[in-house]
C-alpha positions in Angstrom: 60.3 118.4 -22.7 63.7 120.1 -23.5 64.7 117.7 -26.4 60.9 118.9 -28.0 62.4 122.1 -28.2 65.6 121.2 -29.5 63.8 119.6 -31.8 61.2 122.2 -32.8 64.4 124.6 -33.5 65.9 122.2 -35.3 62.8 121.5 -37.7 62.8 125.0 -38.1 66.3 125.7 -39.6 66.0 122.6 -41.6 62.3 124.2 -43.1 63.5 127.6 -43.0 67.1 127.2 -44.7 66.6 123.9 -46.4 63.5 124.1 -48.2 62.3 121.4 -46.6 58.4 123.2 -46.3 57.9 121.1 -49.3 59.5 117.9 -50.8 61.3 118.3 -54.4 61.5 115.0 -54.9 58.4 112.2 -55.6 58.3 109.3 -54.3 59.2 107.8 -50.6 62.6 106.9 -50.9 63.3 109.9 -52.7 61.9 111.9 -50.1 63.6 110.5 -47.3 66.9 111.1 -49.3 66.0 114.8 -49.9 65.8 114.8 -45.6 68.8 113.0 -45.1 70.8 115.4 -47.4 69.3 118.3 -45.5 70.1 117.0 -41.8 73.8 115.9 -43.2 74.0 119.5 -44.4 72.6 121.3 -41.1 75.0 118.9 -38.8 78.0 119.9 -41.0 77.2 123.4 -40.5 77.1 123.0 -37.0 80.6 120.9 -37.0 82.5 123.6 -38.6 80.9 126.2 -36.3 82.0 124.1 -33.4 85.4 123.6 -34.6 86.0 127.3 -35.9 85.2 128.0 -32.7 87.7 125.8 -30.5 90.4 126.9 -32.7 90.3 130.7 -31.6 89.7 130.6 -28.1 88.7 134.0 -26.2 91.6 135.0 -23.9 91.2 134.3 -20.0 90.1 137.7 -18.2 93.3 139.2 -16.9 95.5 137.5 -18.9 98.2 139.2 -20.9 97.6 139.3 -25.0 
């Protein structure tokens, strides 16, 4: 049931912020490109957010700095 809803979100983002409501492209293949590109995009975006993130740590409570 959780990975439906991981899912779900994910189809979301990808219709929401990729334009992925509606295909550009005609034809299969092209198509299934046009997705491909889109998910490479989204998991990119998510890499760099992932990475920015472990690269500036939040300071330990009670720690000096």
């Amino acid at each position: 049931m959780l990975r439906s809803i991981w899912s779900e979100g994910t189809f979301a983002v990808l219709k929401r912020e990729h334009k992925l409501k509606r295909a550009e492209k005609r034809g299969i293949h092209r198509v299934h490109e046009e997705c491909l590109f889109s998910a490479l995009a989204l998991n990119l975006k998510r890499i760099v957010k992932a990475l920015a993130g472990s690269q500036n740590p939040r300071p330990l409570p009670g720690s000096a700095g």
